[in-house]
LUMVO-208664 format. One record per residue (C-alpha): residue in three letters; x, y, z. Coordinates in steps of 0.25 Angstrom, whole numbers, plus 2048, in hexadecimal, padded with zeros to 3 digits. Layout:
ALAXYZ
...
***
This chain:
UNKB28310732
UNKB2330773C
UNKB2A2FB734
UNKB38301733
UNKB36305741
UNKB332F5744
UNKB3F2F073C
UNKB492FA742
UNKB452F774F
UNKB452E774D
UNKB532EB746
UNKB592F0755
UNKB532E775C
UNKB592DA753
UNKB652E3754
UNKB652E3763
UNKB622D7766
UNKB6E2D175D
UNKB762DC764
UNKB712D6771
UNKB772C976C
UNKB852CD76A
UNKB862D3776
UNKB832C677D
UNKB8B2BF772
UNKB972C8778
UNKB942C5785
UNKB942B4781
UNKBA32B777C
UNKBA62BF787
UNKBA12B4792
UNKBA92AA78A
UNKBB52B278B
UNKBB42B2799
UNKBB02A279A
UNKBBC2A1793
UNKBC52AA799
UNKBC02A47A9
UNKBC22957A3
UNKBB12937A4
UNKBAE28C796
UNKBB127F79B
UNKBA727F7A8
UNKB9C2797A2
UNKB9C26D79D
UNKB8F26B796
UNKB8827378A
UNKB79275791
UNKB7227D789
UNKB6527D791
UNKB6927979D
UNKB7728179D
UNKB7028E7A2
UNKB6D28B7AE
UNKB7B28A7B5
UNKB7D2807C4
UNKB722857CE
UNKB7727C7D9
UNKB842767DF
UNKB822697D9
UNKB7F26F7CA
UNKB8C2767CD
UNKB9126B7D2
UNKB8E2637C4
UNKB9226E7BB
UNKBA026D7C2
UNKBA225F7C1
UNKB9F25E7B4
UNKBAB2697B2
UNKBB42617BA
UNKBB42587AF
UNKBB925F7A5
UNKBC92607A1
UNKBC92717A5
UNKBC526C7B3
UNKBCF25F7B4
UNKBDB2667AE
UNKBD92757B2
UNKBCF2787BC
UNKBD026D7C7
UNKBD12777D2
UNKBC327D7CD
UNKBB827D7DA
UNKBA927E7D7
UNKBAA28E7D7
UNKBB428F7CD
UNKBAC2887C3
UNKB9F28F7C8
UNKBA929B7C2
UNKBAC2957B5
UNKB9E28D7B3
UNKB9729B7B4
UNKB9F2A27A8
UNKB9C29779E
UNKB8D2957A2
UNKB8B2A47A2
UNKB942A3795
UNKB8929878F
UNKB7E2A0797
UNKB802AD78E
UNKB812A5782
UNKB732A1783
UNKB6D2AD788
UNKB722B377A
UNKB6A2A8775
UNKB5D2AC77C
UNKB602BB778
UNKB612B576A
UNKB532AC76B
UNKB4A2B7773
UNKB512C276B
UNKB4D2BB75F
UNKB3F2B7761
UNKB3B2C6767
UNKB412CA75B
UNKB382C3752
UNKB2B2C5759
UNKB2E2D4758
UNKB302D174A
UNKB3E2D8749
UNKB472CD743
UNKB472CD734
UNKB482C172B
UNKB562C6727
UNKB592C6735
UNKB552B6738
UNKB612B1731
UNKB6B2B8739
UNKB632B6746
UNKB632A7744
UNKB732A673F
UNKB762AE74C
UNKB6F2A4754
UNKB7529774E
UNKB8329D74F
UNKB802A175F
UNKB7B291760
UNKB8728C75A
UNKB90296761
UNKB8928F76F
UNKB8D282767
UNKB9B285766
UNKB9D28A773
UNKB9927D779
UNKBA327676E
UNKBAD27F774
UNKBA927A782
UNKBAA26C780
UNKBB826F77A
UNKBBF270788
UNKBB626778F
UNKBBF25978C
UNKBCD255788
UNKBD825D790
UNKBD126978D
UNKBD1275797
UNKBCA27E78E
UNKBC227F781
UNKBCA27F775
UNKBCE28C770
UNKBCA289760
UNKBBD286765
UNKBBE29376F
UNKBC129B763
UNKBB429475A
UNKBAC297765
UNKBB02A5767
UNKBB12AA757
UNKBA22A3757
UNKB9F2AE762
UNKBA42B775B
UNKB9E2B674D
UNKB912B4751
UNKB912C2759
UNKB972CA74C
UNKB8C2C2744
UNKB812C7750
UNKB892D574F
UNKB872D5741
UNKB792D2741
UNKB752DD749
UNKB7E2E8743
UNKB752E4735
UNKB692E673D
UNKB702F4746
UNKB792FA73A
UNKB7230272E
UNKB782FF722
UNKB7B30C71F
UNKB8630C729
UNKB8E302723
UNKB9C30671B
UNKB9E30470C
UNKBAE30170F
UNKBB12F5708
UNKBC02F470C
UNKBBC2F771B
UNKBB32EC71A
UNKBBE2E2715
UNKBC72E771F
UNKBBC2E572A
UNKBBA2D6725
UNKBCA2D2726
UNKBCB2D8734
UNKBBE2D173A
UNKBC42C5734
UNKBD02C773A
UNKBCA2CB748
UNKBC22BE749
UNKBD02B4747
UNKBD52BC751
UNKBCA2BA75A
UNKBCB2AB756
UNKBD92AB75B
UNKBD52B4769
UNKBCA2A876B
UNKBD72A0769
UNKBDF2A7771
UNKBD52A677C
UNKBD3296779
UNKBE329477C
UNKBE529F786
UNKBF02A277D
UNKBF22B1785
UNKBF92A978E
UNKC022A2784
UNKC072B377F
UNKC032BC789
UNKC0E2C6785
UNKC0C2D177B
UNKC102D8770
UNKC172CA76D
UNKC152BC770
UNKC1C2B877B
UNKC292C0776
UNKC272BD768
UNKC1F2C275C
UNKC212B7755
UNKC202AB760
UNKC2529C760
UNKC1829075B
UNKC10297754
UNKC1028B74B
UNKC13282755
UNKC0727A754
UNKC0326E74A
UNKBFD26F741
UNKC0027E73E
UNKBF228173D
UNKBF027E74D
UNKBF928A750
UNKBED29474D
UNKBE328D756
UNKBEA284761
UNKBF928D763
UNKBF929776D
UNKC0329F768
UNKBFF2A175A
UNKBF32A375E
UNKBFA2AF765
UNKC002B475B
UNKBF42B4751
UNKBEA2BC75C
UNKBF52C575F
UNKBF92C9750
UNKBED2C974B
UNKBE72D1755
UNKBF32DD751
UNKBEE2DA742
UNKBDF2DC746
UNKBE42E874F
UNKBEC2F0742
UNKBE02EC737
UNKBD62F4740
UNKBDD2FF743
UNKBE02FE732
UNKBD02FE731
UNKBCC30773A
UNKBD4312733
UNKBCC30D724
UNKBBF30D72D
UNKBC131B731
UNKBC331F722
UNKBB631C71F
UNKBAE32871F
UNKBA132771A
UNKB9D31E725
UNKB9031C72F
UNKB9331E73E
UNKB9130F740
UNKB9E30E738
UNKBA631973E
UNKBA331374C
UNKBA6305747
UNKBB3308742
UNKBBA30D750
UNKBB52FF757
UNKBBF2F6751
UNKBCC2FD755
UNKBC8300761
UNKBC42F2766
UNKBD12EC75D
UNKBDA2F5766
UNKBD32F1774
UNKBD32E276F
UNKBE32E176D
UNKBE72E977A
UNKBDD2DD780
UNKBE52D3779
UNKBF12D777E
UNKBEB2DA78C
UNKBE62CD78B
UNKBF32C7788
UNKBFA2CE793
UNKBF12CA79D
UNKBF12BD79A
UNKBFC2B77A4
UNKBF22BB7B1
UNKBE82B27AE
UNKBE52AA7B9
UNKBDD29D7B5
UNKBCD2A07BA
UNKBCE2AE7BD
UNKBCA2BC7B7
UNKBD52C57B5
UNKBDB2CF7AB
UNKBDE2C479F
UNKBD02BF79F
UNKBCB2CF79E
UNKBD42D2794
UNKBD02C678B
UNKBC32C778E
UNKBC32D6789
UNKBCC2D377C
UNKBC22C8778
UNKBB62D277B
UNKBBD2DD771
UNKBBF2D3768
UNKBB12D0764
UNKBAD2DE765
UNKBB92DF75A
UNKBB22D6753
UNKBA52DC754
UNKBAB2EB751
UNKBB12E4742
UNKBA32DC740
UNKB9C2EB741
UNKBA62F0737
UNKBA42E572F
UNKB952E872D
UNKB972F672A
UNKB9F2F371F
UNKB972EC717
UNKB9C2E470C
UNKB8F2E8702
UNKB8D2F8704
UNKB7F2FC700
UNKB8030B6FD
UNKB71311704
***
């Protein structure tokens, strides 16, 4: 008794620690969003790893930190009226943005060696401990590739392919981390034998992350601005130079209005295959009550994430370059939605198992 007491206990615990960490991981997308969205990601210059946590604590270290962004093309072509205060404003988003990241790393290392003392962690568990952990390094490892991207040349910001690498990294390494601890949360005999579903939940979750690609891109571009009517694209469902770029192939990751296009339509695609699931999910009937909770969570956030889209959209032509105002909520919101869409698919996906062992 004691023993099972002891593993059901280190189970939760594992469990709520990994929980812990895709809160914060949640919180890293979120602070980048909002970098991104107050034009921040380009303030620091340098990728410290030591002695980047410890922001200016004088004049003269402020002083340094902003001559070292006067060098840069964002400052020399977009921000020359900036003063020291403004770039206190933006340098603050994207150290905090680099300081979470490695408080999630310090979670992860204290978590991780608590957990062992108290002789909770498994040896299956190892494996995906140590894949999480090299996966949050080279996410670090891509964010500074995505820094250095708008730091020379002409460029005024980081380029939106590698914004969009950045951010679908970010987003697979919290549904691995999600999955993780559902194995360790969910009993298996919660899970749905419901092969079609499962096949369904597959193709949609698909789906949903090259639409999110596209958002990143979206975002990369500032395409909202190049479209921001709705339902059609300005005037037209079907609009001019979609294919106006060479090679064709560039169209998908460099033109703003097929970019456009491709976020917008899939996103009605993504809306009707939902609302097509839900209803097969709400036929299953000999189901646990994880399952009959699960199955209401993709709608719901599907709904609320294309009424933000077009809000978004709407609100696009009030933006005011370095201030907050009711475009930067609106995205900010629809890309939080997003991943906890994302998240909502992942849990169905685990509770539709593609082996069913019958107890």
């Amino acid at each position: 008794m004691n023993t099972i007491s002891l593993q059901q206990r280190g189970g939760r615990a594992v469990a709520n620690w990994i929980l812990i960490g895709v809160g914060m991981l949640l919180i890293q997308v979120i602070l980048g969003g909002i970098t991104r969205l107050t034009g921040s990601g380009l303030s620091i210059t340098e990728w410290n790893v030591v002695t980047g946590t410890i922001p200016p604590l004088n004049e003269q270290q402020w002083l340094e930190e902003f001559n070292k962004y006067r060098q840069t093309p964002q400052y020399n072509l977009l921000n020359t009226e900036f003063n020291l205060d403004n770039f206190k404003f933006i340098f603050f988003w994207e150290w905090f943005h680099r300081f979470w990241a490695r408080m999630i790393g310090v979670v992860f290392v204290v978590g991780f060696v608590y957990l062992l003392a108290k002789r909770y962690l498994k040896k299956e568990m190892i494996g995906p401990l140590v894949t999480l952990f090299l996966f949050g390094a080279l996410q670090g490892a891509v964010g500074w590739i995505m820094v250095a991207s708008g730091l020379t040349g002409d460029a005024v910001y980081v380029k939106p392919t590698r914004l969009a690498l950045h951010f679908i990294f970010a987003l697979l390494l919290i549904s691995y981390a999600y999955w993780f601890a559902l194995q360790l949360r969910i009993p298996s005999n919660q899970k749905v034998n419901q092969p079609a579903l499962r096949r369904w939940t597959i193709w949609i979750t698909l789906l949903l992350l090259i639409q999110l690609i596209f958002g990143a891109l979206m975002a990369g571009h500032k395409a909202a601005l190049a479209a921001s009517t709705w339902p059609a694209i300005n005037g037209s469902w079907l609009p001019d130079g979609l294919l106006s770029h060479q090679p064709a192939l560039l169209n998908f990751i460099d033109n703003k209005i097929t970019i456009h296009f491709i976020h917008r339509n899939l996103a009605y695609l993504i809306l009707v295959l939902i609302i097509l699931y839900t209803i097969k999910a709400y036929k299953v009937s000999f189901a646990g009550n994880t399952f009959r909770k699960a199955r209401v969570y993709p709608i719901l956030l599907v709904t609320v994430q294309v009424l933000l889209g077009i809000l978004s959209l709407l609100t696009a032509p009030s933006i005011v370059p370095n201030k907050w105002g009711m475009f930067e909520w609106m995205a900010q919101l629809h890309q939080v939605v997003g991943m906890l869409l994302l998240l909502s698919m992942t849990a169905m996906l685990y509770l539709l198992p593609s082996r069913f062992a019958k107890a």
